[in-house]
Structures are given as structure tokens and as C-alpha cells.
FIGURO-687089 format. One record per residue: z, y, x of N, C-alpha, C in turn; residue in one letter. Coordinates in steps of 0.02 Angstrom, whole numbers, plus 50000, padded with zeros to 5 digits. Example, Ala and Ser with C-alpha at 12.3 -4.5 7.8 and 13.67 -1.06 7.14 Angstrom:
503904971650660503904977550615503904983550660a;503544988850642503574994750684503945000250645s;
This chain:
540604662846933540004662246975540174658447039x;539904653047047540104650247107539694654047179x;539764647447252539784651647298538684653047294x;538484645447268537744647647285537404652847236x;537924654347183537454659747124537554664447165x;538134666447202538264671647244537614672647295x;537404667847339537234668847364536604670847373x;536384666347299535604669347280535554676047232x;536184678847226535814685547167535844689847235x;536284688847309535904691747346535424692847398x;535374688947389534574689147387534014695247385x;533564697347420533194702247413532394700547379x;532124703147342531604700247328531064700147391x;530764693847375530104693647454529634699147449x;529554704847512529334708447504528304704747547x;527914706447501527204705847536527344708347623x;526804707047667526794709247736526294715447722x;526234721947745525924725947759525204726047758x;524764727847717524114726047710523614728747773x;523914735747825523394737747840524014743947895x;523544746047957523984745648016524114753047999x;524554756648059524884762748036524474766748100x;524214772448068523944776348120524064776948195x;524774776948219524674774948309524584768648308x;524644764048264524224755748282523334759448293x;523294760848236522374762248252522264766048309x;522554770148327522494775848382522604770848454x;523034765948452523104761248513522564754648516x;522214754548450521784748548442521124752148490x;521044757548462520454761548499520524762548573x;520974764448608521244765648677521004757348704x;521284751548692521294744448698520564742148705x;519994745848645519274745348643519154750048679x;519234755648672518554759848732518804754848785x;519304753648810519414751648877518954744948886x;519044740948820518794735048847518064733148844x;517864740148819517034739448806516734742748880x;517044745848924517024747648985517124740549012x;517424736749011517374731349047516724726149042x;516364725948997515894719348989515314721749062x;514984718649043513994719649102513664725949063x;513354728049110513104734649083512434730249047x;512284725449050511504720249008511934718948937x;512824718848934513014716448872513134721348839x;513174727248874513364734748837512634736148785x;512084735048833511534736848816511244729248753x;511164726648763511304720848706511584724048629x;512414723048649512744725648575512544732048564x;512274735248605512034741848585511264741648536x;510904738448577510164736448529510484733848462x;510834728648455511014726948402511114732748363x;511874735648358511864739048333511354749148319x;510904747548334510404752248325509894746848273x;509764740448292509414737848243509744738648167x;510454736348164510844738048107510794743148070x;510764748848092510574755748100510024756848046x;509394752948063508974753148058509014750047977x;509264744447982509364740147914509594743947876x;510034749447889510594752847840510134757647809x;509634760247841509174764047822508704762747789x;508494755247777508194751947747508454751847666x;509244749347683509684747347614509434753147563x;509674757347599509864765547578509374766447518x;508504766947561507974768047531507864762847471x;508094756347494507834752947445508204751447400x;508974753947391509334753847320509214758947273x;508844765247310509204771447277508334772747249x;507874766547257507094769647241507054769547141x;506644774647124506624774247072507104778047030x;507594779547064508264782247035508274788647042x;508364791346973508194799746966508944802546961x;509344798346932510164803846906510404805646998x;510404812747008510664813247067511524809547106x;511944810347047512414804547058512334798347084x;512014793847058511854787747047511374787247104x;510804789847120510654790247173510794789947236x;511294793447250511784797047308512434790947337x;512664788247250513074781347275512524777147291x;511994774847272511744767047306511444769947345x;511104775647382511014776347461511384776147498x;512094777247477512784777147537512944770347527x;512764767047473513014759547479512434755847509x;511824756747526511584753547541511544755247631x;511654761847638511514763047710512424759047744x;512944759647702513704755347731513494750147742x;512934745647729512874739547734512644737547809x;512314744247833512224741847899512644743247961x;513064747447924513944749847981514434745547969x;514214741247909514834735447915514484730047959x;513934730947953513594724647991513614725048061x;513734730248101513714733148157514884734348157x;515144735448109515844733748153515934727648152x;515834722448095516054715948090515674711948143x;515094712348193514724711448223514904711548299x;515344717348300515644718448363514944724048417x;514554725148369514064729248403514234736048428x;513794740748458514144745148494513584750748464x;513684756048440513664761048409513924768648432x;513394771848454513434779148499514114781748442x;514114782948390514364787048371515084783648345x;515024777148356515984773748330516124775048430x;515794774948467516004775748535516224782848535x;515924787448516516254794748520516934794948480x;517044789048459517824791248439518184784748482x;518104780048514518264775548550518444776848641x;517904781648641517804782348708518424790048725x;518194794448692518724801048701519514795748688x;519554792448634520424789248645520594787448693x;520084782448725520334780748796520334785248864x;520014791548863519844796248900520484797848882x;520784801248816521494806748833522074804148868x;521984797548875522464792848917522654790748955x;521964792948989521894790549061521814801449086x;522214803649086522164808649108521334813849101x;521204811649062520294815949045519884816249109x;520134807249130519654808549194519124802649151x;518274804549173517664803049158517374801249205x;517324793149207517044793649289516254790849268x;515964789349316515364787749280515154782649274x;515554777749259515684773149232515444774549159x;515874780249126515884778749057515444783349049x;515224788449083514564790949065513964787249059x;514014783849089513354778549093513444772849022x;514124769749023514104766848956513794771248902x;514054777448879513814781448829513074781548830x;512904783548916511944783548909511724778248887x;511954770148883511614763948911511624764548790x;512364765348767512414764148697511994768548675x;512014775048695511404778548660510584775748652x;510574774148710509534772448725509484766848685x;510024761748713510204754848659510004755348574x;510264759648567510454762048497509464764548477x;509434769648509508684769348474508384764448485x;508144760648538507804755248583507684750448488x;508294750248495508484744448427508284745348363x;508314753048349508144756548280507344756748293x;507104758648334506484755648355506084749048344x;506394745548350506264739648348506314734648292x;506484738248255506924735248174506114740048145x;506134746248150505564748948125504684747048157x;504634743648186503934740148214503844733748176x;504374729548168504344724048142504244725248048x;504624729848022504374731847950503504731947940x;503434737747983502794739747984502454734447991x;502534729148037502014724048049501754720448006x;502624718647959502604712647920502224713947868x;502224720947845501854721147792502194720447726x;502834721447724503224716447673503634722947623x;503454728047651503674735347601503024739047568x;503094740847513502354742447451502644750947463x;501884754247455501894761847457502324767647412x;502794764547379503194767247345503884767947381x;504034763547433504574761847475504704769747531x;503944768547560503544772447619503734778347589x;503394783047522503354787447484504134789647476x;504454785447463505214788147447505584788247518x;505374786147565505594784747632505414791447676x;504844794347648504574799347683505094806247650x;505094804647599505674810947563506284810747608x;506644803747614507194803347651507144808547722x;506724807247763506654809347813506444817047821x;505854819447770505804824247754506404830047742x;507074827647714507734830647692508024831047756x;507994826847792508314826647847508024830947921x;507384834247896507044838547935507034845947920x;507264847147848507084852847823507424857247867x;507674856347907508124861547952507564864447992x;507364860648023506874862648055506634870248041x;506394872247983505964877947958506374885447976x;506984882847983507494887947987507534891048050x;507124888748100507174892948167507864891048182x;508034896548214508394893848273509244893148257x;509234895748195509934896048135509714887748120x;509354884448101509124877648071509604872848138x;509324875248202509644871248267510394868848237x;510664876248260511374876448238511704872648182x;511214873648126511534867748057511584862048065x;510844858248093510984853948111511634850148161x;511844854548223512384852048252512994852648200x;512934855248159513674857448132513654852448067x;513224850748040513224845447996513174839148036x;513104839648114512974831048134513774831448160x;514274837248159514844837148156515364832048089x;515144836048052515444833647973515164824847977x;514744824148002514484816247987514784813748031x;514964813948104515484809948134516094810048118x;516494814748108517084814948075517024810448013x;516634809547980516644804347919516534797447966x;516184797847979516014791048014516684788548073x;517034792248081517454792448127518074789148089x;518034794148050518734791548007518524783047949x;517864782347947517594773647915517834770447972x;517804773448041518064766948079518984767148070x;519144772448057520084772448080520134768348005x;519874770547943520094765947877520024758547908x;519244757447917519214749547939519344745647995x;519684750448046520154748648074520954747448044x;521014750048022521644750447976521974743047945x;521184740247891521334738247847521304729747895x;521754723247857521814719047907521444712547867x;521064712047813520694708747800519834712147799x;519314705847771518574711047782518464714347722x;518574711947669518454717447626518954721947607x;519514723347658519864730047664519174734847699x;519184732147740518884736847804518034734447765x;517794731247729516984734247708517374739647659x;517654742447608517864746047573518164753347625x;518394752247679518524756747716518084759347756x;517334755747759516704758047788516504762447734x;516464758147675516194762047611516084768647593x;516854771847592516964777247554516854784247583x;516884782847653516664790347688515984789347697x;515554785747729515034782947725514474785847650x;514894785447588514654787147528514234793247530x;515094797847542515224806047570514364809347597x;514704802947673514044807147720513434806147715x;513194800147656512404798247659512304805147594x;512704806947554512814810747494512584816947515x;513064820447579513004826047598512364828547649x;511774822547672511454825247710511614826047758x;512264823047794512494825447849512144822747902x;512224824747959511614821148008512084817648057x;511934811148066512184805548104511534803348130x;511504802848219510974804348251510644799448261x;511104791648254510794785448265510564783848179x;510854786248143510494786648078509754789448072x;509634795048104509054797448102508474795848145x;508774791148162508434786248235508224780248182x;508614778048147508564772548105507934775848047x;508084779148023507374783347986506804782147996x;506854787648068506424791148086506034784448130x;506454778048153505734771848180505394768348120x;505794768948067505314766747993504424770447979x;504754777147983504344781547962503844783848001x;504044781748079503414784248142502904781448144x;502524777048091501994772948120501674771548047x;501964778347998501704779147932501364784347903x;501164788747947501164794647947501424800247923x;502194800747968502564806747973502224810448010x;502674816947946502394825047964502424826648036x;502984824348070503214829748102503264824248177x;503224827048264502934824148309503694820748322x;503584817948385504174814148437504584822448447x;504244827048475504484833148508505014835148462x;504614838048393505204840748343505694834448338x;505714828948334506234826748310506774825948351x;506684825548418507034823448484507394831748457x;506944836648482507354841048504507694846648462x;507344847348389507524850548331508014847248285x;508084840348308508574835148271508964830548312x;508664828048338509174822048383509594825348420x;509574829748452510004833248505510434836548476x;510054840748430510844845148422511264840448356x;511114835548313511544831848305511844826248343x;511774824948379512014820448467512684826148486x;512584831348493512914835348521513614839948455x;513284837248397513784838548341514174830848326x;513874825548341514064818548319514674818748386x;514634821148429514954821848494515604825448485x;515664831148457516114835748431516774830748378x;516094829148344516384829448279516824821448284x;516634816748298516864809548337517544811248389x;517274813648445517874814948504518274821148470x;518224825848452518774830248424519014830448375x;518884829048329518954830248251519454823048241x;519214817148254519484812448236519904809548308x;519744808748364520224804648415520614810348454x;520434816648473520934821848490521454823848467x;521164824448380521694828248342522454819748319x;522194815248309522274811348307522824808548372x;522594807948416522824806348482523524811048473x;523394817348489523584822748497524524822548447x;524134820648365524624820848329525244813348323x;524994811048368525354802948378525434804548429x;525384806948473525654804748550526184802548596x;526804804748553527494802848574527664795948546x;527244793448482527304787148467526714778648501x;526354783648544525984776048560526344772948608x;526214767148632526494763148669526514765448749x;527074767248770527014770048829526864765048891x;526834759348874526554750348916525724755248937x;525524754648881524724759148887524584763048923x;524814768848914524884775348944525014772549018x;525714769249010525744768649094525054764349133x;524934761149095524334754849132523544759049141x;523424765549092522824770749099522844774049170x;523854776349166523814779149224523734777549291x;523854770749291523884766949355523154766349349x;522834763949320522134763149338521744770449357x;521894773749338521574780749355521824783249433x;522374782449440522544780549529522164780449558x;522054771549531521594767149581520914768549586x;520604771549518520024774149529519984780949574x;520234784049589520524791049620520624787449667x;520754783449707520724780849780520094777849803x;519914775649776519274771949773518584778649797x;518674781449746518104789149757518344791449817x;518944792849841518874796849898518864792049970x;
């Protein structure tokens, strides 16, 4: 064997590059975004925020209109989760801003900066929330106008929403479900963003929107800008039920479970279980800025 056979049997075979990032990458990608979504104009916060509430809106559209007609409860259950992913991929690939991918964006960058909340980012959260319906709103006026959905759409649309109310009847145990299922739906939704964060091409990360996404349109779980997305379809069709019940028998206490379930479940525990591995460059640069904000206030 001469010297180049030598040198090529050792040789290692070419290994592929890594398809998709390692959990303190995602955990530092999020820290990097809450931070830098704190930085834009509070007119651009509110912008990508409408957007993504219009998206919202679309996804709710998909949902209804893949899964119409379709009786096998299986089969059903996948093309409403595939049709409602269509509007959360459209809203990450978009760069839009979304109450409930912020509850896992915003707490990462909060555990970092010492769990100080200034109101700064309270106000971002208010500006993405209102954004967020403003938009789902607005996606639902323009349906209605156009005229361009037949009473079979409406009819199966009203069931959608109907399911998503039945809590209601339950008194004051119904409240509670609702927060605790709008728990389970951010944690899914939480963890579609860490997959499609993860993954480093787009149809990694539409496939990583996909599959929890499936889960939570499956399970009824309540995701609050989802039910915002519904519920502007359905307000100007004659739904059962007023502005009052829905705000406060539904929107809130899943707001307040999407809240839980987003900041704890997925960026606490998360944070929490990486922490000796993120980049301590970060950490140090949270802390210095939290300083400076701490000088500034007093």
C-alpha cells in the first residue's frame, strides 16, 4: 500500500452538518428575540402584531374549511390542525408577533435579565395582545363583506366556536377549565415554536409548527388569539353568545392559562434546565443592561 492509499483509507467518512439547533441554541435564540422585539417602534410592534392576529384569523379559516364535510373524527381533527398550522407558519416565517409565541419569548428574556419587568415590556405584551385581536378582527369583517363563504362554511364554523364555549355552562368550575386547557395549548404552541426554532431549513420548521399544533387544534385546547381568530369570523353571523361572555368566560381566563402555560411550562422550565450552558456573553450583556435601566428609574 503506498503512501496516498494510506492516506485515504484514513480518511473519515464526510459527516452531513447538523440539521437543526440544540436546545440552549433555541433557549439563546429566544433571549436574542424577546430582546430584539423590545427594541423596534411601539407603531412596528403594533403592525407585526395586527399581522399576525390577521394570520390567526386565516388559520381559523384553514381549519374550518379543510375539515368541512368530514365526519371520521380522526380525519377530521388532522385537517383542522393542518389547516389552522397554516396560519402559525404564516405568522413565524413572516416575522409577525403573536401574544402567545411572545409568552415564551418574552419570560426567556425576563429570566436573564434578573426578572426585572419594566414597562417597557409590559406595554409590548399589551400593544401584541390588542394587535393580535385588532387583526383577527379585521380578517373577520372582510370575509363577511366579501361574501365569498356559502352557509355550510358559517354552519360548521358556528360548531367550531360553539365547542370552544361549551365551558361556559359549567359555572364557575367551566372558568377554571378553561385556564387550564388555555395552559396545555401554550405549552404546545410553545414547544411548535422551540421545534421550529430548532429546525434550520422551512420545511423543517413548517413540520415543526405542524405536529403540536395537530395535538392542540385536536384537543380543544384554548389558545386565546385562536379564539379571537374564531370568534371575529363568527361575530357578525349570528353567534349565540355576547362580547361579555366571550371576553370574560373565555378570553381571560385562557390569556391567563396561555400565560402560565408559554412562560412556565416551556421558557422557565427550559431556561432553568440549560442554564449553566447558555452563553455567559448574554447573561453578562442582560445584566449590564438591567443596571442601566435601574439607574435610569431612580
Amino acid at each position: 500500500m503506498n503512501e496516498n492509499q494510506t492516506s485515504t483509507s484514513k480518511k473519515k467518512a464526510a459527516v452531513p452538518d447538523r440539521q437543526y439547533f440544540f436546545p440552549v441554541q433555541i433557549i439563546e435564540y429566544f433571549i436574542e428575540e424577546g430582546k430584539a422585539s423590545l427594541q423596534v417602534t411601539n407603531l412596528a410592534q403594533f403592525i407585526l402584531s395586527f399581522m399576525a392576529g390577521a394570520f390567526i384569523a386565516f388559520g381559523a379559516l384553514g381549519s374550518v374549511l379543510l375539515s368541512m364535510g368530514v365526519d371520521t373524527t380522526g380525519t377530521y381533527n388532522l385537517l383542522s390542525g393542518v389547516g389552522f398550522a397554516i396560519g402559525y407558519t404564516m405568522i413565524f416565517l413572516s416575522g409577525s408577533i403573536l401574544f402567545t409565541e411572545i409568552n415564551v419569548l418574552l419570560p426567556s428574556y425576563i429570566l436573564q435579565s434578573k426578572y426585572w419587568i419594566s414597562k417597557k415590556v409590559l406595554r409590548f405584551w399589551g400593544i401584541c395582545y390588542i394587535g393580535n385581536f385588532l387583526g383577527a378582527l379585521f380578517v373577520g369583517f372582510l370575509l363577511n363583506m366579501s361574501g365569498s363563504l356559502d352557509k355550510e362554511f358559517y354552519e360548521t364554523l358556528l360548531k367550531f366556536m360553539e365547542k370552544k364555549m361549551e365551558f361556559t355552562e359549567r359555572g364557575t368550575w367551566g372558568w377554571f377549565q378553561v385556564l387550564f386547557s388555555g395552559i396545555l395549548a401554550n405549552w404546545l404552541i410553545g414547544i411548535a415554536a422551540v421545534l421550529a426554532t430548532a429546525a434550520r431549513d422551512v420545511m423543517g420548521k413548517i413540520f415543526g409548527i405542524l405536529l403540536p399544533v395537530i395535538i392542540f387544534e385536536a384537543g380543544n385546547f384554548q389558545h386565546a388569539v385562536a379564539n379571537m381568530g374564531y370568534f371575529s369570523i363568527t361575530v357578525l353571523e349570528g353567534f349565540e353568545y355576547s362580547w361579555y361572555e366571550f371576553i370574560l368566560l373565555n378570553l381571560i381566563p385562557a390569556t391567563i392559562g396561555n400565560l402560565i402555560g408559554g412562560g412556565i411550562l416551556v421558557s422557565l422550565l427550559l431556561s432553568f434546565a440549560f442554564k449553566d450552558d447558555i452563553d455567559d456573553d448574554i447573561v453578562k450583556e442582560e445584566e449590564e443592561e438591567v443596571e442601566k435601566l435601574k439607574h435610569k428609574m431612580e
